[in-house]
C-alpha positions as CSV (number, residue, x, y, z in Angstrom):
1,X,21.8,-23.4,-17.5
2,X,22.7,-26.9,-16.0
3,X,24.3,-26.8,-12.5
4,X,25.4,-31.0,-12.4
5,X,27.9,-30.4,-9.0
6,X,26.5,-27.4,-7.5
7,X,28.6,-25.1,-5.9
8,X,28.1,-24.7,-2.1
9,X,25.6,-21.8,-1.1
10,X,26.5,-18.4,-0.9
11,X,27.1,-15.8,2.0
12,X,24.1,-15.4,4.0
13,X,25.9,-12.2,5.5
14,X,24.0,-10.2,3.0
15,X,21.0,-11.7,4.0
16,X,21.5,-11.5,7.8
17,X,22.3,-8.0,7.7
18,X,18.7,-7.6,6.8
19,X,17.5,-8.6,9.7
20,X,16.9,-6.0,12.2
21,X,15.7,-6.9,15.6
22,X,14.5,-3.3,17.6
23,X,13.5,-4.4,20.6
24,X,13.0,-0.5,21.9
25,X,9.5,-1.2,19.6
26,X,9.0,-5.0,19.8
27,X,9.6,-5.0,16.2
28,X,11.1,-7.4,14.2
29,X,12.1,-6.7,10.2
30,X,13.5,-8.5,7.0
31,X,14.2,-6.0,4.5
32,X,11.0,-3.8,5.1
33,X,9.0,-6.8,6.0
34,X,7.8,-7.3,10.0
35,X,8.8,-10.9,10.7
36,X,7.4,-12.4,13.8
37,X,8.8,-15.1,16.1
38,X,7.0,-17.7,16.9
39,X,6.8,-21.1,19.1
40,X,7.1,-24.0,16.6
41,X,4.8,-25.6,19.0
42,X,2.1,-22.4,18.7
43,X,1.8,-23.1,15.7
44,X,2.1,-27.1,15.9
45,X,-1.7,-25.9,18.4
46,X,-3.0,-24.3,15.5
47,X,-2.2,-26.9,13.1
48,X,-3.8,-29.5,15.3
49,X,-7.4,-27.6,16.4
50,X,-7.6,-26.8,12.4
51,X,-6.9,-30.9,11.5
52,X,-9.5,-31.6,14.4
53,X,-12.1,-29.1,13.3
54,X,-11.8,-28.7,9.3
55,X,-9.9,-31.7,8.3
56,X,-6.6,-32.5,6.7
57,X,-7.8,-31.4,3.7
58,X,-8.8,-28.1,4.3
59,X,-6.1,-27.4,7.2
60,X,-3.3,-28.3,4.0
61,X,-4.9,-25.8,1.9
62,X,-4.8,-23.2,5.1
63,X,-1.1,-24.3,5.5
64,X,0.0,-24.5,1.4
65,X,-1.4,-20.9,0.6
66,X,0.2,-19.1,4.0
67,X,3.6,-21.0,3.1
68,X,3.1,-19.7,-0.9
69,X,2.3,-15.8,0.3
70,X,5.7,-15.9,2.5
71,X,7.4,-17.4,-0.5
72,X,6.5,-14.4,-2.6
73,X,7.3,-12.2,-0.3
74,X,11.0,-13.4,0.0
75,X,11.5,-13.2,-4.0
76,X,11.2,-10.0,-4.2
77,X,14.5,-9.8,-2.5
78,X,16.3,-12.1,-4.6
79,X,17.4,-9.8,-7.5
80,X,16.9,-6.5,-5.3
81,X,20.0,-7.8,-3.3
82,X,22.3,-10.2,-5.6
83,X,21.1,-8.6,-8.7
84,X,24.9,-8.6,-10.0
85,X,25.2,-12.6,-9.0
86,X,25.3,-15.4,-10.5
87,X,21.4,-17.0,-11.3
88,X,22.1,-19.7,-8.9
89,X,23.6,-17.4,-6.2
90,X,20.6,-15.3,-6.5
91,X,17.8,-18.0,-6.3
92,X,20.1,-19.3,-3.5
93,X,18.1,-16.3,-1.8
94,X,15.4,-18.2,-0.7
95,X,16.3,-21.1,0.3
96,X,18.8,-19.4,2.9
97,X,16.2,-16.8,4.0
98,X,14.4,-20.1,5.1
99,X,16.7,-21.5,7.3
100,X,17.4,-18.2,8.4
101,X,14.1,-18.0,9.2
102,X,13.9,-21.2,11.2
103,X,11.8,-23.1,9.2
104,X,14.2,-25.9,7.8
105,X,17.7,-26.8,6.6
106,X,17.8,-26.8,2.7
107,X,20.9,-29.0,0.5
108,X,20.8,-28.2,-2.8
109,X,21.0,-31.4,-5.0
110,X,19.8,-30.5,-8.6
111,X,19.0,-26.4,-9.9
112,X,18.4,-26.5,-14.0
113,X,16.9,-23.4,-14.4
114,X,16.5,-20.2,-17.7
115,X,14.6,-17.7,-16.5
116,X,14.5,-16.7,-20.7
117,X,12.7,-20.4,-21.4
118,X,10.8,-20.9,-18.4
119,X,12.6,-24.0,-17.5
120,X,13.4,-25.0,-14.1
121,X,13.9,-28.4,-12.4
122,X,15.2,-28.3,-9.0
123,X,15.2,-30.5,-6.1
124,X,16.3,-30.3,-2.9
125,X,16.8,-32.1,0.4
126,X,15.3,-31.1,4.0
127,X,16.7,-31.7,7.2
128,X,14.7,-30.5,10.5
129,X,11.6,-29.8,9.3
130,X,9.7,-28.2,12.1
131,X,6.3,-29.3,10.4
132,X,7.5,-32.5,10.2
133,X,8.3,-32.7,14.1
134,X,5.2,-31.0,14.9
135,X,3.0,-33.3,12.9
136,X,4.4,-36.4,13.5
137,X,4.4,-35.5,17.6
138,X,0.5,-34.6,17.3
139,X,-0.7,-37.1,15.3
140,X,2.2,-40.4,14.8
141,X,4.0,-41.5,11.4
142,X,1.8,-40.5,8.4
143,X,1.3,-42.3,5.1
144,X,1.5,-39.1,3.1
145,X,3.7,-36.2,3.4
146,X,3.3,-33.3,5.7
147,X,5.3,-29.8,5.4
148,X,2.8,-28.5,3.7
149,X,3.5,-24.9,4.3
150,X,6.9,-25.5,3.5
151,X,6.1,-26.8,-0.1
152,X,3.7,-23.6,-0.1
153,X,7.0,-21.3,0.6
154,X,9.1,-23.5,-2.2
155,X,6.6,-23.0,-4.5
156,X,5.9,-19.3,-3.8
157,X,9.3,-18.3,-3.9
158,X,10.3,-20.3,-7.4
159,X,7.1,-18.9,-8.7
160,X,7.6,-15.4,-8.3
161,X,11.1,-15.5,-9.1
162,X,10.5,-17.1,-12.5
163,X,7.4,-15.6,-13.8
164,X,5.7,-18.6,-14.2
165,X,4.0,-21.5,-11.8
166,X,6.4,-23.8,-10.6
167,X,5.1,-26.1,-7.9
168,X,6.8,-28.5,-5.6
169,X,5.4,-32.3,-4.6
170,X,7.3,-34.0,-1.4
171,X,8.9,-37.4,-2.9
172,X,9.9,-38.4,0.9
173,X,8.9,-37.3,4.1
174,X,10.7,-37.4,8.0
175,X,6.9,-37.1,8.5
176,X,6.4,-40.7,7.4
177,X,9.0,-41.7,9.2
178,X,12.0,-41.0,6.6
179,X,15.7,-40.2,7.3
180,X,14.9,-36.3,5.4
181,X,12.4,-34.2,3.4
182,X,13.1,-34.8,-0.4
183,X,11.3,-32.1,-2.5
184,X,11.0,-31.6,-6.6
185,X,10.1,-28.9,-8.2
186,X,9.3,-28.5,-12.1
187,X,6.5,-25.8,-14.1
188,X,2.4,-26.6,-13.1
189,X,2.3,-28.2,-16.7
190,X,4.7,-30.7,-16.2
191,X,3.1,-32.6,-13.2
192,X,0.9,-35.0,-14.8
193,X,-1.1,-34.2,-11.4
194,X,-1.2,-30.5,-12.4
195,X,-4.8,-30.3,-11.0
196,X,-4.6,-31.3,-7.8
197,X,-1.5,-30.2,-7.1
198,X,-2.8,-26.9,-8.0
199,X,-5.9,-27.0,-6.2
200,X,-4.1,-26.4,-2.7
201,X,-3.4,-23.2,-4.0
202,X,-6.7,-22.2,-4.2
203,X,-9.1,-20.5,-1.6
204,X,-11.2,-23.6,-2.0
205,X,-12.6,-23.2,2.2
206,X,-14.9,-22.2,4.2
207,X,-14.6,-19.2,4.7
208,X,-14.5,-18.4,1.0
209,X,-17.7,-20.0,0.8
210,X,-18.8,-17.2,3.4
211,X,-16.8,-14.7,1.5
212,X,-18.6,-15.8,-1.7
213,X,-21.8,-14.9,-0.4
214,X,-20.7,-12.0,1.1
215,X,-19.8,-10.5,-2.8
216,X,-23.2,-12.0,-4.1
217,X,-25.0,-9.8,-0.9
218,X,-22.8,-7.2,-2.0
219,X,-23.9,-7.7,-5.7
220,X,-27.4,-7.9,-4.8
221,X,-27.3,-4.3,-2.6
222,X,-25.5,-2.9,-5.9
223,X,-28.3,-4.0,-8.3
224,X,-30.8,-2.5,-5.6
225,X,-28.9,0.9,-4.7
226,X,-26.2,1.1,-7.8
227,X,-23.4,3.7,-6.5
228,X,-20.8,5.5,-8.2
229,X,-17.6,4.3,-7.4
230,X,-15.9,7.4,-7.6
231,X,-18.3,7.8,-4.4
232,X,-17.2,5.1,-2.4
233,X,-15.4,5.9,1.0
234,X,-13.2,4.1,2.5
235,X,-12.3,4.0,6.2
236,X,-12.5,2.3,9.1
237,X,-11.2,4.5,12.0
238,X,-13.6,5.7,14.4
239,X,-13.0,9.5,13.6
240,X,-14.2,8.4,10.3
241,X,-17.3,6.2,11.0
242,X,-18.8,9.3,13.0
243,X,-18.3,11.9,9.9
244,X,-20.0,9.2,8.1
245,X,-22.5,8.4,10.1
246,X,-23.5,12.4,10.2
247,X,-23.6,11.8,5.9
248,X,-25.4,8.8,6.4
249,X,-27.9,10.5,8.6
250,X,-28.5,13.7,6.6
251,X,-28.2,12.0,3.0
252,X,-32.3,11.1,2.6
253,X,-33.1,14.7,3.9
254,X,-33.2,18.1,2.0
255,X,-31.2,19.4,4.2
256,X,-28.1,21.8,3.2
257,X,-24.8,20.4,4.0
258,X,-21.7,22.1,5.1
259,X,-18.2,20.0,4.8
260,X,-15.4,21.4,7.0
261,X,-11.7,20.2,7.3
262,X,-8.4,21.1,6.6
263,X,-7.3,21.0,2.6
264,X,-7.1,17.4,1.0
265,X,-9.1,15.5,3.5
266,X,-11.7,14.4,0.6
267,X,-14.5,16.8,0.9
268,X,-15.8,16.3,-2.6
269,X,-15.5,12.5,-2.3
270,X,-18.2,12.9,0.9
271,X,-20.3,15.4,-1.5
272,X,-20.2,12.4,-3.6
273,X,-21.3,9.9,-1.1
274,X,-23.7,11.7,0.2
275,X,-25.7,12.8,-3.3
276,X,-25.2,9.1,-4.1
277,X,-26.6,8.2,-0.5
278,X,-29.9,10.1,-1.3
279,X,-32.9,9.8,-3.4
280,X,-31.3,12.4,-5.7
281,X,-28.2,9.7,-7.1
282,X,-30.2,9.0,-10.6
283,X,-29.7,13.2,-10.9
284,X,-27.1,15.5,-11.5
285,X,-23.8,16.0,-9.3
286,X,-22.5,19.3,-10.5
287,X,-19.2,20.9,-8.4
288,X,-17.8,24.2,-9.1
289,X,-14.9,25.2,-6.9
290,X,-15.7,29.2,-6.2
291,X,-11.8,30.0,-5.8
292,X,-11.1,28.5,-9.0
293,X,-13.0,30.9,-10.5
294,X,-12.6,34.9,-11.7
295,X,-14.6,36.8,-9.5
296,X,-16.1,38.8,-12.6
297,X,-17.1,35.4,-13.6
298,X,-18.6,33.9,-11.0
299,X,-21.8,34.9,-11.2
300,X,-22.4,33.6,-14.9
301,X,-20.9,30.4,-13.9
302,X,-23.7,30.1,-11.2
303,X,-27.2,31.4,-12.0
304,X,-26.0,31.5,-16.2
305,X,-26.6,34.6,-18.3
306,X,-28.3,35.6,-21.6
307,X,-26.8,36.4,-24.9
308,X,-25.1,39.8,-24.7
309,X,-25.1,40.1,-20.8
310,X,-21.5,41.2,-20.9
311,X,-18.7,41.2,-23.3
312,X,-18.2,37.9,-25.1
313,X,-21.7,36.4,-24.1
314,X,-22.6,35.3,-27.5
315,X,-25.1,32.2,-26.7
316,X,-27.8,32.0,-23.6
317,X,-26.3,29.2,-21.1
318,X,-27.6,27.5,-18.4
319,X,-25.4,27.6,-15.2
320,X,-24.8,25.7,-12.5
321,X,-27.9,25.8,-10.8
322,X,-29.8,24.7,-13.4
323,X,-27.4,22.0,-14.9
324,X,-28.2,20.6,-11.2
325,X,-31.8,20.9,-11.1
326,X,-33.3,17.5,-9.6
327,X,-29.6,17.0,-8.2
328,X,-27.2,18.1,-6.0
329,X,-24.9,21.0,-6.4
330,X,-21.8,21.2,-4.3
331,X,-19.9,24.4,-3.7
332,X,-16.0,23.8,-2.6
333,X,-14.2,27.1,-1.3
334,X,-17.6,28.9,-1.0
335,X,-15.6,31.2,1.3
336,X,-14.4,32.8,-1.4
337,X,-17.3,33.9,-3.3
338,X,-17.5,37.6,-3.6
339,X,-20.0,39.5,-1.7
340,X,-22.1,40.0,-4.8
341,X,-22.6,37.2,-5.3
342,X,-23.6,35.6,-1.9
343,X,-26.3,38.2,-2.1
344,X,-27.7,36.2,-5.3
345,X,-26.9,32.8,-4.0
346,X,-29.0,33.7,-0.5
347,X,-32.1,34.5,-2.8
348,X,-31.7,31.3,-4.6
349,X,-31.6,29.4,-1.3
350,X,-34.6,30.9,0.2
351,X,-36.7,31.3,-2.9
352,X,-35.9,27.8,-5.1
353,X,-35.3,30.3,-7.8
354,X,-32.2,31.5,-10.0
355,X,-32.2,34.8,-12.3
356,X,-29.9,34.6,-15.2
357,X,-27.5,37.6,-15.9
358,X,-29.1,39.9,-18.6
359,X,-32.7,38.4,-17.8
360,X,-36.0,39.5,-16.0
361,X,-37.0,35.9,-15.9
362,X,-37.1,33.8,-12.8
363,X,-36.8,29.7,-13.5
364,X,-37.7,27.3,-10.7
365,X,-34.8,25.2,-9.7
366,X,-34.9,22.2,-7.6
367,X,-31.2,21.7,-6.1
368,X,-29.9,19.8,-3.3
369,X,-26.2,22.2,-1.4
370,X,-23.5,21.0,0.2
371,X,-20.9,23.6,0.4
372,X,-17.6,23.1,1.8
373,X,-14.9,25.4,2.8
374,X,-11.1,25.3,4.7
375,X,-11.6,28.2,6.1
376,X,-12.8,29.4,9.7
377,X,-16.2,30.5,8.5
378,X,-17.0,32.7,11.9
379,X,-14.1,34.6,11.7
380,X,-14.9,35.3,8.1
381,X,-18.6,36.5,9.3
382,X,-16.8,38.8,12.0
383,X,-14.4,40.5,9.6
384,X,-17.3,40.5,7.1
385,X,-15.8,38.5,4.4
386,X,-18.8,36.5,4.3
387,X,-22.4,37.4,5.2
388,X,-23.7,36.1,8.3
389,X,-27.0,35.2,6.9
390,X,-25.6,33.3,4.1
391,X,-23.8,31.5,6.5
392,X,-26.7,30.8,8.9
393,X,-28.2,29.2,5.8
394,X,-25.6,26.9,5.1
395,X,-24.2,26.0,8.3
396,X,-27.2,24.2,8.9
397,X,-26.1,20.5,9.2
398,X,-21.9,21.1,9.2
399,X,-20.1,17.7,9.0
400,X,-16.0,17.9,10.2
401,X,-14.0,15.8,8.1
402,X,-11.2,14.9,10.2
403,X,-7.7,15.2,9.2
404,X,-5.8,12.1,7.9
405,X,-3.3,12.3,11.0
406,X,-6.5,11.4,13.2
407,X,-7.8,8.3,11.1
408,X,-4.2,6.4,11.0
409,X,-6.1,3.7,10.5
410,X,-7.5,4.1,6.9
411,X,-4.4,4.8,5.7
412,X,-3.4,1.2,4.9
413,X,-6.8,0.5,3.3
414,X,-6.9,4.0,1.8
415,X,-3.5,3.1,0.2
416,X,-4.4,-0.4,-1.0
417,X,-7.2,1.1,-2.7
418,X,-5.0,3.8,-4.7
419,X,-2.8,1.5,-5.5
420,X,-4.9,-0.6,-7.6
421,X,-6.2,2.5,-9.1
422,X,-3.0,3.9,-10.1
423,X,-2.2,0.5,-11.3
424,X,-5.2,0.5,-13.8
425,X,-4.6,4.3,-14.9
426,X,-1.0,3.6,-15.9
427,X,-1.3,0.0,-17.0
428,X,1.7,-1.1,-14.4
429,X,1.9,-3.9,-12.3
430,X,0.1,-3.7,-8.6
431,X,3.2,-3.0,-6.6
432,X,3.5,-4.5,-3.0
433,X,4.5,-1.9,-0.6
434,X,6.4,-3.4,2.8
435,X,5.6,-3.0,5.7
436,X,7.8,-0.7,6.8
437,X,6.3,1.5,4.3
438,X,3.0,1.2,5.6
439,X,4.6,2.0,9.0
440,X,6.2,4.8,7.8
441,X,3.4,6.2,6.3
442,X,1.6,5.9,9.7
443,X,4.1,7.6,11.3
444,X,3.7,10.4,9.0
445,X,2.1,13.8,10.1
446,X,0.0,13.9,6.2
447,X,0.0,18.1,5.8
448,X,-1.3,17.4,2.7
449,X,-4.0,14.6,4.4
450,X,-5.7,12.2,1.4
451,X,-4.4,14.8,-1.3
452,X,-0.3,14.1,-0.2
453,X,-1.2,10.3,0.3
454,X,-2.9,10.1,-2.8
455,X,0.2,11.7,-4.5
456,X,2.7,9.6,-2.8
457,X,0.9,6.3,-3.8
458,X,1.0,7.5,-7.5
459,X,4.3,8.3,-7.5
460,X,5.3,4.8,-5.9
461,X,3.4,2.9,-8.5
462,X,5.3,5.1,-11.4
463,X,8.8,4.6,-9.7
464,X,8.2,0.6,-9.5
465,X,10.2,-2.0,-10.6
466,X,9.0,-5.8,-11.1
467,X,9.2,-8.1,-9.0
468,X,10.6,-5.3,-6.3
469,X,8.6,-4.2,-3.3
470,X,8.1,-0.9,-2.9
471,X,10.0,0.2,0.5
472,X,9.5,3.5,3.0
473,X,12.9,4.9,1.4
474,X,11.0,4.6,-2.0
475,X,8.1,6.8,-0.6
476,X,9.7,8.8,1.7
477,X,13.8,9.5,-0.4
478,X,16.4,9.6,2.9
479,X,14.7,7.4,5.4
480,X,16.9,4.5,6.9
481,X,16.0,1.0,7.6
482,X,14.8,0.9,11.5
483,X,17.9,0.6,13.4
484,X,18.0,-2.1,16.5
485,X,20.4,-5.1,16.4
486,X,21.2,-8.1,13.6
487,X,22.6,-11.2,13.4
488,X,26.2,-12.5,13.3
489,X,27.7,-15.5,11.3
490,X,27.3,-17.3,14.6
491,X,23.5,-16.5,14.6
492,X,24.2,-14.4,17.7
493,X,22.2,-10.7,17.7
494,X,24.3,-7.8,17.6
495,X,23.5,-4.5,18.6
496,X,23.3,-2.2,16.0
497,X,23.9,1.5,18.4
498,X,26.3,4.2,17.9
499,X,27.4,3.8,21.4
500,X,29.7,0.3,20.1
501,X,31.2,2.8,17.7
502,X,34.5,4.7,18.7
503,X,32.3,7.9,18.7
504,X,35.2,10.1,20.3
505,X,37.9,9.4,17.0
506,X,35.0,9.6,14.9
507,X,34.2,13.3,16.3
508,X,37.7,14.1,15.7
509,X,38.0,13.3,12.1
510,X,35.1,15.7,11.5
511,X,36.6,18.2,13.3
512,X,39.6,17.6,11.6
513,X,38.1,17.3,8.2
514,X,36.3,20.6,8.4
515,X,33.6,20.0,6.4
516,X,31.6,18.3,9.6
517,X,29.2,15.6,9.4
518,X,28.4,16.1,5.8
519,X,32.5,15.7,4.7
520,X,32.4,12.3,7.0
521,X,29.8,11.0,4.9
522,X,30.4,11.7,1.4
523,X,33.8,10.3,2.2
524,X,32.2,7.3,3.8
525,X,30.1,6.6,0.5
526,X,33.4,7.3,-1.6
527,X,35.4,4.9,0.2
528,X,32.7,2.2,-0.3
529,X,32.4,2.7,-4.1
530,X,35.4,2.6,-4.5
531,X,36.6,-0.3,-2.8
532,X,33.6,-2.1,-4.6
533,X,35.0,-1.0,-8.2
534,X,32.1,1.4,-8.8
535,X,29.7,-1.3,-7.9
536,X,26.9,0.2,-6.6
537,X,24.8,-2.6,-5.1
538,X,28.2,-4.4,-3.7
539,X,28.6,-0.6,-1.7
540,X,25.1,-0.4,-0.5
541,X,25.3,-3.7,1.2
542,X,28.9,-2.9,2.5
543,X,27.1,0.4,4.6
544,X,23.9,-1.5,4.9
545,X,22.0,0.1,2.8
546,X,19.7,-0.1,0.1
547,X,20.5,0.8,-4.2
548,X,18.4,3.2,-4.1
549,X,19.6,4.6,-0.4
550,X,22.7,5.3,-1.6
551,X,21.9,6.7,-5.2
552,X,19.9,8.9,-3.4
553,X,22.5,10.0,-0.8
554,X,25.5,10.3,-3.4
555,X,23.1,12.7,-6.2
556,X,22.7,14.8,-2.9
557,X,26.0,15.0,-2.3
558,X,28.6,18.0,-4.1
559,X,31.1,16.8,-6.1
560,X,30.5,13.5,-7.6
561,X,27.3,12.1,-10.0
562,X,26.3,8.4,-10.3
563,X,27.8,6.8,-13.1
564,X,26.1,4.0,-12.7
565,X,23.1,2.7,-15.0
């Protein structure tokens, strides 16, 4: 598609109702994405101690790459909100977000683009660079071309919105003492300067040189003390680093473990950790979860039985104790082992031997416990659910695995982490989630702890689409945008309160409705799809919300389905 005499730009009223200042929080957000304000002239400092201390060289790189990330950031909003538009209205997106965002003003002069084909040519005039200004304050008229980070945005942005590497090169520069910024853009393979172009892209500095050796130490420690990944933890809050350090501590001893903490914290993954902590992590790691488990059965699942010990033994088999032996063997819900059997499991703690069922034999075993249970075990001993000197034995080195509501900080990395799991498992795309999400999420109270997050991050990676961020109202159906003010067409802030609203006529129509706040609503949402023709995305941004917000709200609603695809 050729666009010869390009229209003007869009609307940015879609766009600026994005943009959510809540002062109340000293927050700032774009769609689900904290934005921060910042003195041209802060960063202008920055730019100048990196040229003095790294070079040009390395402080463009620096620049390119954190222009690039912001670039791919704001693509994912192109098609989320002009979907229905024309292709030039919708890569009009970026651009715009970029003067909204204070960073230049953009003229379109040439946009050739197919997103089915791959090809693009574009080019563009600047006005008021503010890396321009800075630089060429700092450091005088330069020979070369300076808005380096905004080349990294252009680039960014047209990349992720077409699938494919499209980079920019500056043609003309107020930096070098031109009238404007002239930038063309084209696909990496059509710069016969591909390479180098490219190669400010890449984390070619020094501190992925130190990085670099940080993985080959890392590689080194694996070859040395190989762990199962399925062990790994991951955490960095300081309720965490102490339950570790306790593991850490304990894991070269023989000593028998006992994991407490509400359900879903992760006490097999510590089990885990721990076995693969000790000298024992060449052996067996054998679980069993005693709740999971008949009671009639339990026995034979533990110490094994011979053939014909009870109905339907037809083979001898070994059981857990002795698939363990040399290993570890972890117990989860060993509150709820019948009496019975804690009898037998005491005499295989004290003596290092187990009895099969239907057998006078005694065979040596040599196991590493770690139990684990949700439950308050000295209550259980008081009401004699559970015998006090099988307890005494096990509760000698209890480890408390705090809650995920106390370790608020894991929960990014913890997230992170499942997402590129999930990723793998269902062959999708890593989705990015925004960070409202990941404020969201650590505003969450976790009943479920690891177990609900886990979830939730599985879910989210099912649910995405490409290209499209995955937002708080994605992980958490019915959440709003953070309210606080936007911005007018004159780039004034507005507050965004229900105080501005005529509150006292609006209380009168749902009194007058009588169907209360509900009614209001649904009728709310009606009126907006139909003014917009059934268009669903055109309503959304007429109430300021999202697609998804509002298919959500109207398939709660009574009386009406979404039609739409």
């Amino acid at each position: 598609m050729a666009k010869h005499h390009l229209p003007p730009l869009p609307s940015d009223a879609d766009l600026r109702r994005l943009i959510h200042f809540s002062a109340g929080d000293g927050r700032i957000w774009l769609a689900g994405q904290r934005m921060v304000l910042i003195h041209a002239a802060a960063l202008g400092a920055l730019r100048k101690e990196l040229m003095e201390s790294v070079g040009p060289q390395q402080t463009r790189r620096y620049f390119t790459r954190a222009g690039f990330a912001a670039g791919e950031r704001d693509a994912a909003l192109a098609r989320q909100i002009r979907g229905k538009s024309s292709l030039y209205d919708m890569f009009a997106v970026g651009p715009q977000l970029h003067m909204l965002e204070g960073a230049v003003q953009v003229t379109p002069l040439r946009f050739e683009s197919d997103v089915q084909t791959g090809l693009f040519q574009g080019e563009f005039r600047w006005d008021h660079s503010w890396e321009a200004e800075v630089h060429k304050r700092d450091f005088g008229v330069q020979e070369v071309p300076v808005c380096w980070m905004l080349i990294g945005y252009a680039s960014g942005y047209t990349s992720a919105f077409m699938g494919r590497p499209i980079l920019y090169k500056e043609t003309s520069c107020m930096g070098c003492g031109d009238g404007h910024c002239h930038i063309v853009g084209r696909p990496q393979e059509e710069w016969p300067d591909a390479e180098e172009l490219a190669s400010y892209f890449k984390p070619e500095s020094l501190l992925s040189t130190i990085q670099d050796l940080q993985t080959q130490v890392e590689s080194l420690r694996q070859e040395i003390a190989p762990v199962d990944n399925k062990s790994a933890l991951i955490g960095q809050s300081e309720a965490f680093k102490a339950s570790y350090e306790l593991l850490r501590t304990a894991a070269p001893t023989q000593v028998t473990v006992l994991l407490t903490g509400e359900t879903g914290v992760g006490k097999e993954r510590f089990a885990r950790a721990l076995h693969a902590l000790s000298s024992r992590a060449d052996k067996p790691f054998v679980a069993i979860n005693c709740a999971a488990i008949p009671h009639d059965l339990i026995e034979s699942e533990l110490f094994g039985a011979e053939k014909g010990a009870y109905t339907g033994s037809q083979a001898n088999r070994a059981g857990r104790f002795e698939r363990a032996d040399g290993g570890t063997l972890f117990l989860d819900e060993i509150g709820e082992l019948p009496l019975q059997a804690q009898a037998k499991l005491l005499r295989v703690i004290q003596e290092g031997e187990v009895e099969r069922l239907g057998s006078t034999q005694s065979r040596k075993v040599d196991v590493r416990l770690v139990a684990a249970t949700n439950q308050d075990m000295e209550q259980a001993v008081r009401e004699g659910r559970f015998r006090a000197d099988l307890y005494y034995r096990i509760n000698v080195y209890p480890v408390l695995i705090p809650p995920l509501r106390e370790r608020r900080d894991d929960i990014e990395p913890l997230a992170q982490s499942m997402l590129e799991r999930f990723a793998q498992m269902h062959n999708k795309p890593r989705p990015m989630l925004t960070d409202h999400a990941f404020d969201a999420m650590r505003n969450y109270a976790w009943p479920g702890n690891v177990r609900e997050l886990e979830n939730l991050v599985e879910r989210a990676v099912i649910l995405s689409k490409p290209n499209q961020a995955v937002d708080a109202c994605d992980l958490f159906p019915g959440m709003a945008p953070p309210l606080g003010s936007s911005v007018n067409p004159q780039g004034e802030l507005v507050h965004r309160r229900a105080s501005t609203m005529d509150c006292q006529s609006l209380l009168d129509q749902i009194q007058n409705c009588g169907e209360g706040l509900n009614g209001l609503e649904r009728a709310l949402l009606e009126e907006a799809v139909s003014r917009t023709k059934g268009n669903l995305s055109a309503a959304a941004r007429l109430l300021g919300l999202t697609r998804a917000q509002l298919s959500y709200r109207l398939s709660s609603k009574p009386g009406r389905e979404d039609q739409q695809p």
